[in-house]
Backbone atoms as SQL, in Angstrom:
CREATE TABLE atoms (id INTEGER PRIMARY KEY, chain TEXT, resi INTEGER, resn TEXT, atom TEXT, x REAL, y REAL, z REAL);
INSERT INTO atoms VALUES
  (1, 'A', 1, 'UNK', 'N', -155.781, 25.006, -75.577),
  (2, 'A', 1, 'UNK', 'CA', -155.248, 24.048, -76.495),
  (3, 'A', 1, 'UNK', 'C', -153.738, 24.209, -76.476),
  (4, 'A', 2, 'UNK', 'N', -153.283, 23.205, -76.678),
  (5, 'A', 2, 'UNK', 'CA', -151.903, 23.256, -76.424),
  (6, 'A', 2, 'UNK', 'C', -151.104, 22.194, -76.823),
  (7, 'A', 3, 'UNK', 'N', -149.890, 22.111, -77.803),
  (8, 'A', 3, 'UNK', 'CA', -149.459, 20.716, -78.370),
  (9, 'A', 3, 'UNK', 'C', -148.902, 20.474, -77.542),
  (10, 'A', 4, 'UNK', 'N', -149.129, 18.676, -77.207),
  (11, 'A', 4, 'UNK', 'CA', -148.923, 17.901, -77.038),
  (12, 'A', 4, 'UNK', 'C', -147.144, 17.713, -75.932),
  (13, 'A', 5, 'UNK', 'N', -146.687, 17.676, -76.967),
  (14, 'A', 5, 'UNK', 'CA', -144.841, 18.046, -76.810),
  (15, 'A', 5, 'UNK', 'C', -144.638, 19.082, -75.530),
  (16, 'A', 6, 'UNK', 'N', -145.121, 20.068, -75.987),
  (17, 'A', 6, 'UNK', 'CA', -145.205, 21.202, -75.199),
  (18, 'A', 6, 'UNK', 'C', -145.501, 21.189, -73.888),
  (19, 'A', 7, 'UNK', 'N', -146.672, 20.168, -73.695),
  (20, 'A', 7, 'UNK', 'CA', -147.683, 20.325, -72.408),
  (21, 'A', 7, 'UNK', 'C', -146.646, 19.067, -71.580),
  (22, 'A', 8, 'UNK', 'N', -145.826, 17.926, -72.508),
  (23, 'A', 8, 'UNK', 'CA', -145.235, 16.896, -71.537),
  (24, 'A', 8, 'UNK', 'C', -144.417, 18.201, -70.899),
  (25, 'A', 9, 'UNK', 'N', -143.326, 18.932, -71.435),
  (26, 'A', 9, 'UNK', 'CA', -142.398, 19.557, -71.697),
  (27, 'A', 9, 'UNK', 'C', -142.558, 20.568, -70.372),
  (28, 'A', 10, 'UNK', 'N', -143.781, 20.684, -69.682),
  (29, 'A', 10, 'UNK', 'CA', -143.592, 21.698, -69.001),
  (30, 'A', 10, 'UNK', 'C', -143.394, 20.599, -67.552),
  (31, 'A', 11, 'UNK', 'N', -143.095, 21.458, -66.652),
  (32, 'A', 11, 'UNK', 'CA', -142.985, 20.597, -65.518),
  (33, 'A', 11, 'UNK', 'C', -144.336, 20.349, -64.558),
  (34, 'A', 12, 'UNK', 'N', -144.791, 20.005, -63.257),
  (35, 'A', 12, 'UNK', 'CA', -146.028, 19.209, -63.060),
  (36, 'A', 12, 'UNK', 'C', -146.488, 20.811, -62.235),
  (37, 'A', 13, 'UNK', 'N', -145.740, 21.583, -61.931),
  (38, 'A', 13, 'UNK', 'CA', -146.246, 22.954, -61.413),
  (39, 'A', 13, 'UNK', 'C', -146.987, 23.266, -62.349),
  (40, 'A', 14, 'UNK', 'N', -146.082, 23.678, -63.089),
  (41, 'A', 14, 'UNK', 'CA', -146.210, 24.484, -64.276),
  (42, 'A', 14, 'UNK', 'C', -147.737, 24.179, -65.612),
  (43, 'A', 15, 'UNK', 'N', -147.633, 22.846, -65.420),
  (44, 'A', 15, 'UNK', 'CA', -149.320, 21.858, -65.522),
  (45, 'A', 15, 'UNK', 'C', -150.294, 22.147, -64.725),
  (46, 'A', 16, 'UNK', 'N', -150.208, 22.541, -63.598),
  (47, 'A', 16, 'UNK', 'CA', -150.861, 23.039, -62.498),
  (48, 'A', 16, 'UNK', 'C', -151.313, 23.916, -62.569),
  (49, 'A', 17, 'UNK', 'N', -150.435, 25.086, -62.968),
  (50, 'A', 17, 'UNK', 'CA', -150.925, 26.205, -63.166),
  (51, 'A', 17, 'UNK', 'C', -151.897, 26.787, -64.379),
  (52, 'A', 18, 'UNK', 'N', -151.750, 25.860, -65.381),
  (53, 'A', 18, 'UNK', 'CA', -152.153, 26.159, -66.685),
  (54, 'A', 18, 'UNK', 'C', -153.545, 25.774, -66.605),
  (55, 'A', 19, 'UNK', 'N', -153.669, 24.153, -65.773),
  (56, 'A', 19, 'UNK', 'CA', -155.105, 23.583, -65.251),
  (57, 'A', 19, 'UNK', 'C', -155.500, 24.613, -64.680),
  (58, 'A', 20, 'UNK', 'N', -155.127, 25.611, -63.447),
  (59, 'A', 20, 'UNK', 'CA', -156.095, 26.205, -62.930),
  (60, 'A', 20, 'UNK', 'C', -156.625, 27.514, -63.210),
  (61, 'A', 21, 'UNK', 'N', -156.164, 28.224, -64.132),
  (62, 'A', 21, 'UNK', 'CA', -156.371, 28.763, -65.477),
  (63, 'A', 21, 'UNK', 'C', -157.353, 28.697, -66.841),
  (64, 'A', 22, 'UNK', 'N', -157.571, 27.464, -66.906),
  (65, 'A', 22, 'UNK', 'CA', -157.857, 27.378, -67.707),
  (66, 'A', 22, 'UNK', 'C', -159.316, 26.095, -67.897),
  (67, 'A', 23, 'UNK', 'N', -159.874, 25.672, -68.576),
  (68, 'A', 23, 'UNK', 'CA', -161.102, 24.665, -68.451),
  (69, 'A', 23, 'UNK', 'C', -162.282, 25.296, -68.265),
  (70, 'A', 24, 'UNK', 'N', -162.772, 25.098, -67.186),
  (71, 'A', 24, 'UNK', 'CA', -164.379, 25.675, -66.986),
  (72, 'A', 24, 'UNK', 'C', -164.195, 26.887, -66.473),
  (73, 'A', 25, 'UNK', 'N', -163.103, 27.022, -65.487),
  (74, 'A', 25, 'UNK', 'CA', -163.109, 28.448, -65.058),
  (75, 'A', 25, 'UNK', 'C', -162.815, 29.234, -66.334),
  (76, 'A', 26, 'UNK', 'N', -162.110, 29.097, -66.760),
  (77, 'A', 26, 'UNK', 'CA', -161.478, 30.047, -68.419),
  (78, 'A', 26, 'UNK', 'C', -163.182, 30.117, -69.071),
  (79, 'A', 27, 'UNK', 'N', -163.386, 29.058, -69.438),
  (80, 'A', 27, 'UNK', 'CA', -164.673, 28.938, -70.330),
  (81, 'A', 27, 'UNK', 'C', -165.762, 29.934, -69.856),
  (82, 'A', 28, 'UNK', 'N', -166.208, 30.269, -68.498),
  (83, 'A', 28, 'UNK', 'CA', -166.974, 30.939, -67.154),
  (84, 'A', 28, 'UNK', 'C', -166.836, 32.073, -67.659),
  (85, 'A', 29, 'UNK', 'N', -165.387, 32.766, -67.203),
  (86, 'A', 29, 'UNK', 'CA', -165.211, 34.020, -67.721),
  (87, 'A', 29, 'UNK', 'C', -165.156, 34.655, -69.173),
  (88, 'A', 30, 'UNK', 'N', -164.650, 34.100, -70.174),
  (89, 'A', 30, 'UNK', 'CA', -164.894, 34.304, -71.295),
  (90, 'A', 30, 'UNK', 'C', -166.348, 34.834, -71.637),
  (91, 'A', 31, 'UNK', 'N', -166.936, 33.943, -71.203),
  (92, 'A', 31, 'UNK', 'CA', -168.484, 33.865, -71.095),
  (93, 'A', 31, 'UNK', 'C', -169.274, 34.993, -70.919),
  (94, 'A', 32, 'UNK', 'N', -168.674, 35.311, -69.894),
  (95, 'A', 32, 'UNK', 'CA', -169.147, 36.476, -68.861),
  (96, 'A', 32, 'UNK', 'C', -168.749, 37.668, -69.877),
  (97, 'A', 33, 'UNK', 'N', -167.570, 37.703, -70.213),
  (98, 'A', 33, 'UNK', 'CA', -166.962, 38.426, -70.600),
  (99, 'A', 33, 'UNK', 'C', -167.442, 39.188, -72.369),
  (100, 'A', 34, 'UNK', 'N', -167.626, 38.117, -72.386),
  (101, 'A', 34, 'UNK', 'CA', -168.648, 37.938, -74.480),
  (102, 'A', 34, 'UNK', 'C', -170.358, 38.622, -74.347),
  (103, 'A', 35, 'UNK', 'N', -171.026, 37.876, -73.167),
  (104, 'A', 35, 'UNK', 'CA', -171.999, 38.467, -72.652),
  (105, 'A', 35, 'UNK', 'C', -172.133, 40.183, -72.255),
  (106, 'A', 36, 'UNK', 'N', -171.543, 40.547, -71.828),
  (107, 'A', 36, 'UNK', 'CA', -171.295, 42.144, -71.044),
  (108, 'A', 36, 'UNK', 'C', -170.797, 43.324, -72.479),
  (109, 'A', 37, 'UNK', 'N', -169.733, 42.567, -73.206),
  (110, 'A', 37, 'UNK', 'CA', -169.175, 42.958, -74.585),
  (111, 'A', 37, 'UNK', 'C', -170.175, 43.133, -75.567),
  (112, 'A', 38, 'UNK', 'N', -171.162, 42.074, -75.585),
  (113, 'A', 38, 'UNK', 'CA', -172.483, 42.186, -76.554),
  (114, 'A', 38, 'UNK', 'C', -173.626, 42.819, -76.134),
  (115, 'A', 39, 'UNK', 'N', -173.845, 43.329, -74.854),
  (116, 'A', 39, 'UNK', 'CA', -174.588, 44.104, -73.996),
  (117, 'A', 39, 'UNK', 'C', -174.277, 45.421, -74.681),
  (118, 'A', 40, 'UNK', 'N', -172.946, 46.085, -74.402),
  (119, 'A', 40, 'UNK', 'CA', -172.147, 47.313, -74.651),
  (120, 'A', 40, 'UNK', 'C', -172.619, 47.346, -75.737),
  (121, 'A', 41, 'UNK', 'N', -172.374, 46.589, -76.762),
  (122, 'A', 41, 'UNK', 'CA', -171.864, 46.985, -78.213),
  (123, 'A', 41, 'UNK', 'C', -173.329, 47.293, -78.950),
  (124, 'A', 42, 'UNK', 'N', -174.289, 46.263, -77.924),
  (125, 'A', 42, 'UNK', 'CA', -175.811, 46.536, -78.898),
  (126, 'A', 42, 'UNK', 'C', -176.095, 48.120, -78.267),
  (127, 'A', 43, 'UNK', 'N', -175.937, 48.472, -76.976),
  (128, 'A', 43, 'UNK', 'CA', -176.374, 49.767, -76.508),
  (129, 'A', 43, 'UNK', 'C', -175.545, 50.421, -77.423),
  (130, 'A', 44, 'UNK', 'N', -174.364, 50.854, -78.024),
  (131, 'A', 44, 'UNK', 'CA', -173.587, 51.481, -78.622),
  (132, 'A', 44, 'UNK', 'C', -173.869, 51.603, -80.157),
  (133, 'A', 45, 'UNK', 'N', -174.818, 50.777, -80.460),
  (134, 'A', 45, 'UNK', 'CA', -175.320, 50.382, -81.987),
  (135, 'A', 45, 'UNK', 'C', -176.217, 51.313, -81.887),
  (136, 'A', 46, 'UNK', 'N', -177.610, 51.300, -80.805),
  (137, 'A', 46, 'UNK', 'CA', -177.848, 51.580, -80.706),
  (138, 'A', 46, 'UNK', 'C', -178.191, 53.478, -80.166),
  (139, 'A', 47, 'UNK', 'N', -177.468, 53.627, -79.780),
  (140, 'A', 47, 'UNK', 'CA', -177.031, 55.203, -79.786),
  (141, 'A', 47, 'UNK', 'C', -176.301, 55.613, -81.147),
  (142, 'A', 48, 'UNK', 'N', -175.582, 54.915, -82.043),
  (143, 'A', 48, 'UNK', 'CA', -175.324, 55.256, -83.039),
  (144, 'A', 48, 'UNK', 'C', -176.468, 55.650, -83.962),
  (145, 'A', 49, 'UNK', 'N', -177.464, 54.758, -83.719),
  (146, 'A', 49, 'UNK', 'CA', -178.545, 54.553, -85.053),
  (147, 'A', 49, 'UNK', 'C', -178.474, 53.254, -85.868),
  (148, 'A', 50, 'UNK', 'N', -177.734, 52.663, -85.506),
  (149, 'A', 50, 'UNK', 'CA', -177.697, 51.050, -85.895),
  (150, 'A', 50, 'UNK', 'C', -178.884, 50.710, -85.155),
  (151, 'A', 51, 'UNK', 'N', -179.239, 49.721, -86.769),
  (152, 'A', 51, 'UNK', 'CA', -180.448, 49.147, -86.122),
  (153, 'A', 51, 'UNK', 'C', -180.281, 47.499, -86.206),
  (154, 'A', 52, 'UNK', 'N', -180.364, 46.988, -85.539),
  (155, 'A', 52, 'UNK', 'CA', -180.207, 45.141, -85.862),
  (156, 'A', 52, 'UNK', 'C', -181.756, 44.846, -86.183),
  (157, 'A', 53, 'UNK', 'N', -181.924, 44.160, -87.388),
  (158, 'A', 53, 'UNK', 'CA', -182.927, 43.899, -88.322),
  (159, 'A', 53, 'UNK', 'C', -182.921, 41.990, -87.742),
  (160, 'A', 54, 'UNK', 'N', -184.133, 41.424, -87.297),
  (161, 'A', 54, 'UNK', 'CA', -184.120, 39.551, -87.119),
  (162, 'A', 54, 'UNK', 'C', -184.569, 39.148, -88.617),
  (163, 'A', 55, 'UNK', 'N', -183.893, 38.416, -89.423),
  (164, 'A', 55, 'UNK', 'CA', -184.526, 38.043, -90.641),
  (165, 'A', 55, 'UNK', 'C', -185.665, 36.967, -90.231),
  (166, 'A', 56, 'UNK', 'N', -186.627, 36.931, -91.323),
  (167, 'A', 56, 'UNK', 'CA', -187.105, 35.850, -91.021),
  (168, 'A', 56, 'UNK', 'C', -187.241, 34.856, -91.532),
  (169, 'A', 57, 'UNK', 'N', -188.003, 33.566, -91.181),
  (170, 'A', 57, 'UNK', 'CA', -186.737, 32.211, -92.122),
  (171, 'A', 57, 'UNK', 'C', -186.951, 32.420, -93.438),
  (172, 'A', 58, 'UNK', 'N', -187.781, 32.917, -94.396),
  (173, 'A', 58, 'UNK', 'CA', -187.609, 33.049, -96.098),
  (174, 'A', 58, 'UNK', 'C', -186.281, 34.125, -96.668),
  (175, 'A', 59, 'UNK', 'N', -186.233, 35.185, -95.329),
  (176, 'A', 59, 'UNK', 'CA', -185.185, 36.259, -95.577),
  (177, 'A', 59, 'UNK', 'C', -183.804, 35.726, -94.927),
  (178, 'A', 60, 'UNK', 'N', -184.002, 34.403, -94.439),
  (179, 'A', 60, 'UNK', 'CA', -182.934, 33.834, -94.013),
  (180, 'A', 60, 'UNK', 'C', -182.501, 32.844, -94.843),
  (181, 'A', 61, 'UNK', 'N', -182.670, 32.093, -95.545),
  (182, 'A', 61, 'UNK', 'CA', -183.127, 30.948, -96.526),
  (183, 'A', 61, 'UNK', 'C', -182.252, 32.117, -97.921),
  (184, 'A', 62, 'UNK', 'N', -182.439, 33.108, -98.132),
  (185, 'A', 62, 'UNK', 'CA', -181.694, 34.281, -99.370),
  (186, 'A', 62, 'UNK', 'C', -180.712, 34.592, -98.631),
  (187, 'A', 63, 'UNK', 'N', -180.699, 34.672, -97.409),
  (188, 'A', 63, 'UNK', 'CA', -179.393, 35.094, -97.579),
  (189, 'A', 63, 'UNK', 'C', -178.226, 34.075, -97.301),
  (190, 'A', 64, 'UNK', 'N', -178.748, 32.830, -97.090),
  (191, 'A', 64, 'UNK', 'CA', -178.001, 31.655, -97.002),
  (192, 'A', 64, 'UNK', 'C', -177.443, 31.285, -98.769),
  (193, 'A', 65, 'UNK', 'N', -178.207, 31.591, -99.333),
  (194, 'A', 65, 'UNK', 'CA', -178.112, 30.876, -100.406),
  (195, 'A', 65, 'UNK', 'C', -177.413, 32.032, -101.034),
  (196, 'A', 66, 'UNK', 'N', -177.373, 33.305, -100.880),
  (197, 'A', 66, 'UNK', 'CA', -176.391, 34.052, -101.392),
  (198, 'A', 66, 'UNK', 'C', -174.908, 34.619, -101.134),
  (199, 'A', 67, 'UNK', 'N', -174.633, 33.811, -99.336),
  (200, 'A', 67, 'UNK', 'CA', -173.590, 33.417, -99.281),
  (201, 'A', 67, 'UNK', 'C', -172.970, 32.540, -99.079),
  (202, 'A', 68, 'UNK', 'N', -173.463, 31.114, -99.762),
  (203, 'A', 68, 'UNK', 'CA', -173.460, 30.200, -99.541),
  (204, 'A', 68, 'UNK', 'C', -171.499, 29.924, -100.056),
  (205, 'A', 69, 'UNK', 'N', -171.773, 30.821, -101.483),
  (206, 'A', 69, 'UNK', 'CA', -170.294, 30.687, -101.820),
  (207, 'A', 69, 'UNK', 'C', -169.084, 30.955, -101.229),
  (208, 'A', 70, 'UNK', 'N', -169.362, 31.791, -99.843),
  (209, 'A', 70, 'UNK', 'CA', -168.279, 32.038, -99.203),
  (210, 'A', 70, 'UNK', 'C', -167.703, 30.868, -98.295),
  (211, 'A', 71, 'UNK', 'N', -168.764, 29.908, -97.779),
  (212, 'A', 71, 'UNK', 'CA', -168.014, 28.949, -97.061),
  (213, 'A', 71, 'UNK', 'C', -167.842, 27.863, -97.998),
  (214, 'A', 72, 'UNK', 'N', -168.598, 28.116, -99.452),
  (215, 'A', 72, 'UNK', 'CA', -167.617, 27.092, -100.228),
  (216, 'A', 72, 'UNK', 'C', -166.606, 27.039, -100.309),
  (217, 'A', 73, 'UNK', 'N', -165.903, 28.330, -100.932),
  (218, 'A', 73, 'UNK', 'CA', -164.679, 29.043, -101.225),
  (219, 'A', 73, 'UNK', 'C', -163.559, 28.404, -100.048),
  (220, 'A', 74, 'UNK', 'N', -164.426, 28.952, -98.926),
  (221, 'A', 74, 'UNK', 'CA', -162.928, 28.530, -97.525),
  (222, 'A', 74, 'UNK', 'C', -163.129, 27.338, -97.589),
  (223, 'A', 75, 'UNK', 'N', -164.320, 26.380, -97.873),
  (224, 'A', 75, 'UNK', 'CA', -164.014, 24.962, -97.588),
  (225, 'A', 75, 'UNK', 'C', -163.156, 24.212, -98.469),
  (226, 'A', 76, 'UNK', 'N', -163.701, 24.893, -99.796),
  (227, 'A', 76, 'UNK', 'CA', -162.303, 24.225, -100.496),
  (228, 'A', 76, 'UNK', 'C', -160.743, 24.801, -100.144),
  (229, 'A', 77, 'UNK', 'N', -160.610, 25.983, -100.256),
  (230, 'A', 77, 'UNK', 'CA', -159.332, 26.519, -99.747),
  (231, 'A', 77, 'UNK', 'C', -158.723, 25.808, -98.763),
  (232, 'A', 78, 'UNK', 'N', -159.188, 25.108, -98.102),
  (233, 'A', 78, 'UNK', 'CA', -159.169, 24.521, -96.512),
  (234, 'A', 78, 'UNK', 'C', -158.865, 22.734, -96.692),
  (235, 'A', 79, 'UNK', 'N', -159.611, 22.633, -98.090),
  (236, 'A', 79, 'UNK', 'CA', -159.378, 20.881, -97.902),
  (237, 'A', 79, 'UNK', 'C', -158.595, 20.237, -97.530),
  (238, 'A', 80, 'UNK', 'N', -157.422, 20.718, -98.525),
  (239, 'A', 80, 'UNK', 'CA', -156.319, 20.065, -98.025),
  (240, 'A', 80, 'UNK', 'C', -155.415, 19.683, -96.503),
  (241, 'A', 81, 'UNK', 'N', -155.879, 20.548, -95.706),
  (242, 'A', 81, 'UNK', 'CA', -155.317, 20.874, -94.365),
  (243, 'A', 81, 'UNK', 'C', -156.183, 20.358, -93.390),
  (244, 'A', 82, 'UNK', 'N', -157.365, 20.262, -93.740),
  (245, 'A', 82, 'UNK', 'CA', -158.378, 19.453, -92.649),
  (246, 'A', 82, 'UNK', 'C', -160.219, 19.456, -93.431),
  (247, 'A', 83, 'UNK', 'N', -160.658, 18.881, -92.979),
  (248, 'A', 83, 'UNK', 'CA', -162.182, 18.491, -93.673),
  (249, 'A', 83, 'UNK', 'C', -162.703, 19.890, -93.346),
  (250, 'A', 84, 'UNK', 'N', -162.561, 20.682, -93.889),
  (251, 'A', 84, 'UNK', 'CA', -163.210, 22.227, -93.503),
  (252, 'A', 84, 'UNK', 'C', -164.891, 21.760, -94.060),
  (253, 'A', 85, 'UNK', 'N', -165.492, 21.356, -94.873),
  (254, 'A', 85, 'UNK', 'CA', -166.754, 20.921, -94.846),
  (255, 'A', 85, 'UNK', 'C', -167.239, 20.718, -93.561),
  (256, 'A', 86, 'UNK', 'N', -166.883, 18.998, -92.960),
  (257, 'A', 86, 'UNK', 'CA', -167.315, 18.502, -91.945),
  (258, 'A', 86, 'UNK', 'C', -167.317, 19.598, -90.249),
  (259, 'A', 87, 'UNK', 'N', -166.551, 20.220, -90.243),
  (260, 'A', 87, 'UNK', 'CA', -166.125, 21.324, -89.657),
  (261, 'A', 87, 'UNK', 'C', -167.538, 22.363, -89.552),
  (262, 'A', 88, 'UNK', 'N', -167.319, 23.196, -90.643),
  (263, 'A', 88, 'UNK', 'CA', -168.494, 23.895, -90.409),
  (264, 'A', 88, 'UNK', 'C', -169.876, 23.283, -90.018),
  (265, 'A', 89, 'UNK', 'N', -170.195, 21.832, -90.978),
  (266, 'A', 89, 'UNK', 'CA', -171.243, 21.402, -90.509),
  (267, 'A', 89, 'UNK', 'C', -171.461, 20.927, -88.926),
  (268, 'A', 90, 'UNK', 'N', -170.430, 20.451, -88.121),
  (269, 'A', 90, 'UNK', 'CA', -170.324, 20.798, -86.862),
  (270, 'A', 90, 'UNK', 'C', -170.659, 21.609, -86.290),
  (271, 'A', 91, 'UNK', 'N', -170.031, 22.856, -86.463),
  (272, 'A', 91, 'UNK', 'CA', -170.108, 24.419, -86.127),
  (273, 'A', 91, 'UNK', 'C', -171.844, 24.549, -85.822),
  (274, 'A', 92, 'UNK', 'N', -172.295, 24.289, -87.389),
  (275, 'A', 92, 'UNK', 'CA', -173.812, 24.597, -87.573),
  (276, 'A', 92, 'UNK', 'C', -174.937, 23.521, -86.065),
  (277, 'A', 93, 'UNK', 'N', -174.065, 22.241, -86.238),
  (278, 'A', 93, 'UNK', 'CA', -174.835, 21.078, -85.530),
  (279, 'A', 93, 'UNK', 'C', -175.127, 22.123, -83.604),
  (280, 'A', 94, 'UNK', 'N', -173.683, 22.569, -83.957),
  (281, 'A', 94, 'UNK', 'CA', -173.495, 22.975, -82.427),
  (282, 'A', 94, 'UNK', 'C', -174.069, 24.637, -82.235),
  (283, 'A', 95, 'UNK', 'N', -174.586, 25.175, -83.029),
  (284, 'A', 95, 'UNK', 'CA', -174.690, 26.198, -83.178),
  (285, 'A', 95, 'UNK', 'C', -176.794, 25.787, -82.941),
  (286, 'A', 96, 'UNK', 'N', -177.302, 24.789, -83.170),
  (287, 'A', 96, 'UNK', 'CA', -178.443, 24.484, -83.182),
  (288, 'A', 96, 'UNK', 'C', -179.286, 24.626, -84.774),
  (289, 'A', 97, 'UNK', 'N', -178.306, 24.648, -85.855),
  (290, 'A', 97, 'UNK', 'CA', -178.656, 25.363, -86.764),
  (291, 'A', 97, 'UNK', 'C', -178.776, 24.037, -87.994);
């Protein structure tokens, strides 16, 4: 992401370079990268004694509703500056949720 101004502002190399950097290849590795990171970190939970618990949907359903106030809180905090509502509900749409 990158404003606007900025991106005329650079020269057509320099656009070049940022394209090939960045898009699907960027997106690829990240990917890769989030994947391998969450690999580590569950083996590392795991040697700790962390245990990751799957709720299930009634134990998911409580705990929605008991932090429900936190993305109230930021959504209002947020109004003014952009539809932070519509936003998360996105998030959720894209999240499959």
């Amino acid at each position: 992401m990158m404003n606007l101004d900025t991106w005329n502002g650079l020269s057509s190399d320099q656009q070049a370079a940022v394209d090939e950097l960045s898009g699907q290849k960027l997106s690829l590795a990240v990917g890769e990268f989030y994947d391998s990171s969450s690999l580590a970190a569950g083996e590392k939970n795991a040697e700790t004694g962390i245990i990751k618990i799957m709720l299930d949907d009634a134990q998911l359903d409580q705990w929605k509703e008991a932090t429900s106030s936190v993305v109230d809180d930021w959504a209002t905090a947020n109004a003014s500056s952009f539809d932070a509502s519509a936003m998360y509900q996105r998030m959720l749409e894209l999240a499959g949720r």
